[in-house]
N, C-alpha and C positions, 0 to 999 in steps of 0.2 A: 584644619581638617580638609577643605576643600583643596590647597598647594598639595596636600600629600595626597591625596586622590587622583589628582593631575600629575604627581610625578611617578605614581605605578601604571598610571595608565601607560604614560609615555616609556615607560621601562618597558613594558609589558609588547606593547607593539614594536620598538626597537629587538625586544630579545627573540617573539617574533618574524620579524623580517630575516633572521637568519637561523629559522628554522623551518625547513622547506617538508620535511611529513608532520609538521603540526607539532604539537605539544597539550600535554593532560594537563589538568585541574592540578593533582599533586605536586609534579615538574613546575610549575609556573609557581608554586604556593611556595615550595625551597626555593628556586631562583632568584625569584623578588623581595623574601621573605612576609610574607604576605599568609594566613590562616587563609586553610581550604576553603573556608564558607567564603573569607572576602575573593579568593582566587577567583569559585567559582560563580559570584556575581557581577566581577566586573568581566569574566568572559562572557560571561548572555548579558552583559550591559551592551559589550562591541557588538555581539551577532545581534542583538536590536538595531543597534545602527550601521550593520554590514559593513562594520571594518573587519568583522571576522566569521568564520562560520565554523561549524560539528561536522566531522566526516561521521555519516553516518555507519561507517563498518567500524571503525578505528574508536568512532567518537574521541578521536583530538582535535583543538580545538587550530584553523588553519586561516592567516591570512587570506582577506580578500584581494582584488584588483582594487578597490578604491584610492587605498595610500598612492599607489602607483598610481590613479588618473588625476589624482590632486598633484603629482608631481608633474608629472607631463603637462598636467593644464598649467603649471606656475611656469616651466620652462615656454611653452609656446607662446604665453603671455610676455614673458621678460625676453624675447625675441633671440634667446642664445642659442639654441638650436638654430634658427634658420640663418642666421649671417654668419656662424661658425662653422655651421658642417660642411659647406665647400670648400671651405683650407682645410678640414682634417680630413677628408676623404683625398683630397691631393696629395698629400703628405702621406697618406696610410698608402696611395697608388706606388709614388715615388721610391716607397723606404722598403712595400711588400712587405710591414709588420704591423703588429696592433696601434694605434694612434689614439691618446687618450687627453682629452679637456679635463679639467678641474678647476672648480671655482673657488676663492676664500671664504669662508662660511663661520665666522667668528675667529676660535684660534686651530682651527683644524680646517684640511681642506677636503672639496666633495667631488666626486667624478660623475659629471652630468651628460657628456657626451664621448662619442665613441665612433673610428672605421678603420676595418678589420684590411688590411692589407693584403695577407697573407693569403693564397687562395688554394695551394695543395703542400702538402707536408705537413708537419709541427705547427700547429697555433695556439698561442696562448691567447684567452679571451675572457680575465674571471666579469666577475657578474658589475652592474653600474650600479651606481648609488653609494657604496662604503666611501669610509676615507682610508687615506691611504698613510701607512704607518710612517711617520716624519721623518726618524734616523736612520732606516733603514733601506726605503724604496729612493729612486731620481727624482721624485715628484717630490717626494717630502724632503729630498735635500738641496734640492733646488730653490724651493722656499726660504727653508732656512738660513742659506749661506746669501741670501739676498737681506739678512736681516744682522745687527752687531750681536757677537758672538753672547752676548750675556742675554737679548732675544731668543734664540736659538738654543740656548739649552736652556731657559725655562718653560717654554714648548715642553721639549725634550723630557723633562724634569716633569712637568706633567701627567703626559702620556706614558712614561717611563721605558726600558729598553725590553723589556717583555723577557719571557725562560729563551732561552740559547734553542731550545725546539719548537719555537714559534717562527725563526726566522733560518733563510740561507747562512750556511758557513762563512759566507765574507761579510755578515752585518756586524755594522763598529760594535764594538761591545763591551766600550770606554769611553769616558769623556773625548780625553787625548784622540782617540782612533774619530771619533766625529768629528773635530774641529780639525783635524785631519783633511778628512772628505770634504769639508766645506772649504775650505780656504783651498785646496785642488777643483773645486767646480766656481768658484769666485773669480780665480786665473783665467782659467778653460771659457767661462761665460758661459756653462750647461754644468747638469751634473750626470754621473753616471756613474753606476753600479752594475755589477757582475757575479748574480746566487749572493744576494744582500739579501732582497726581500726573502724568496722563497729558492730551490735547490736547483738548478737549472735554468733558471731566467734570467735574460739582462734587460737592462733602460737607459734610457737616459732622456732629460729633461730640461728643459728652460720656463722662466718665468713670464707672463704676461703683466705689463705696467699699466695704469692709470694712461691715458694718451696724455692727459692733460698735466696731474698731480705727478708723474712717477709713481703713486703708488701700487704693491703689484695685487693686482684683484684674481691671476690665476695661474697654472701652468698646463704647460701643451708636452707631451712625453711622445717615445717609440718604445714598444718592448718586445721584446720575442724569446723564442731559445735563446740559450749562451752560446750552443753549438751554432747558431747562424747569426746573431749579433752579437759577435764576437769586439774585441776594442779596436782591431782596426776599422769595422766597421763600423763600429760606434762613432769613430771620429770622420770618418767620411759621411756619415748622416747627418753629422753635427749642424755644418753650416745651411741644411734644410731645413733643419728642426730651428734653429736660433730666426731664421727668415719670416717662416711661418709664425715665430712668437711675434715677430714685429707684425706681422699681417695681421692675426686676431687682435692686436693693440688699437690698429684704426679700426677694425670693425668692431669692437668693442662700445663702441659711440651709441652702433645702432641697438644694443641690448644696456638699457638702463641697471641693469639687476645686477649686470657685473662691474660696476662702477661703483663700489661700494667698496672704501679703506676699511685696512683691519683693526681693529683696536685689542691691546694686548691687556689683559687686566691684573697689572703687575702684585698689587697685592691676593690674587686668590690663590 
């Protein structure tokens, strides 16, 4: 009883966090599957402990700041913000596009830090904290093809490759067309993609290593339009981008939190 009370809850503030006008008693009750009476007692459970609160025109029920300062206060504790944002705002200066950190976070990765390069025209900037979809974005294929290919598509196999309108026209959308991409960004030492994730955007990405183990605890990307990070430019960024991954590797030392191997849990 109490495991399944903790796992709506935590459904409930994940489904939450990416709903930015809130959400009704009803809405939450289908989504989680969850009876309106339970819905709407564990929402005044959170607004008791302001993880949430009642708009009072709308009365839906909306994310606090809290979740947000328990995050922030865990990054400023595990010192990853402050010894990494000087190499990704260098990098975001250098490249004039978004520069984006991610950490290993079990079998999926998390985007913690962030600088915006870009300072007039087109910027791409979506929001921090999601992960980032594995076979389809730089970030997530950069991981992958740093891992043997029976690694990398049980990830893959997990997460699965999503409807054909969740992502850009060039995301693999086959086995074959992934192990594809990987073994082309394994070559290259970065990966990168062009309107994969979403319709008009390109990246490209390299992995962060253990200093010590090799193993990789994260990676460092550039993304922008496709119309201005186009592929040759992509490969003239490249040898920035793969620099800056060696650089976040020694400073990696100084944030204990990203020093943490991933472990793959083959039979789930």
């Amino acid at each position: 009883m109490a495991q399944n009370l903790i796992d709506r809850t935590l459904q409930t503030l994940s489904l939450m966090a990416t709903e930015v006008d809130g959400i009704s008693v009803t809405e939450l009750s289908e989504r989680i599957g969850l009876p309106k009476g339970g819905a709407h007692r564990l929402l005044n459970e959170l607004v008791r402990l302001d993880y949430v609160r009642q708009d009072p025109v709308s009365e839906r029920y909306i994310l606090t700041t809290r979740l947000i300062s328990i995050g922030l206060a865990f990054l400023s504790a595990s010192g990853i913000t402050d010894v990494m944002q000087p190499i990704l705002d260098r990098l975001a200066e250098e490249s004039g596009e978004l520069v984006r950190l991610t950490v290993v976070d079990g079998d999926r990765l998390t985007w913690v830090a962030k600088a915006q390069g870009a300072r007039s025209g087109l910027r791409y900037d979506p929001e921090m904290g999601g992960h980032p979809k594995l076979h389809c974005t730089a970030t997530g294929q950069s991981w992958l093809a740093s891992m043997s290919n029976e690694e990398a598509l049980m990830l893959t196999a997990k997460e699965g490759f999503g409807k054909l309108s969740e992502h850009g026209p060039n995301a693999p959308r086959t086995v074959t067309a992934l192990l594809e991409a990987l073994e082309l960004a394994r070559a290259n030492g970065y990966a990168h993609v062009d309107q994969a994730a979403e319709a008009g955007t390109a990246a490209l990405a390299a992995v962060i290593r253990h200093p010590r183990s090799g193993a990789v605890i994260g990676t460092v990307s550039i993304a922008g339009p496709s119309s201005r990070l186009t592929g040759t430019r992509a490969h003239d960024l490249a040898p920035r981008l793969v620099s800056s991954a060696r650089e976040l590797e020694f400073a990696s030392v100084s944030a204990p939190a990203l020093l943490q191997p991933r472990r793959l849990q083959a039979n789930n």
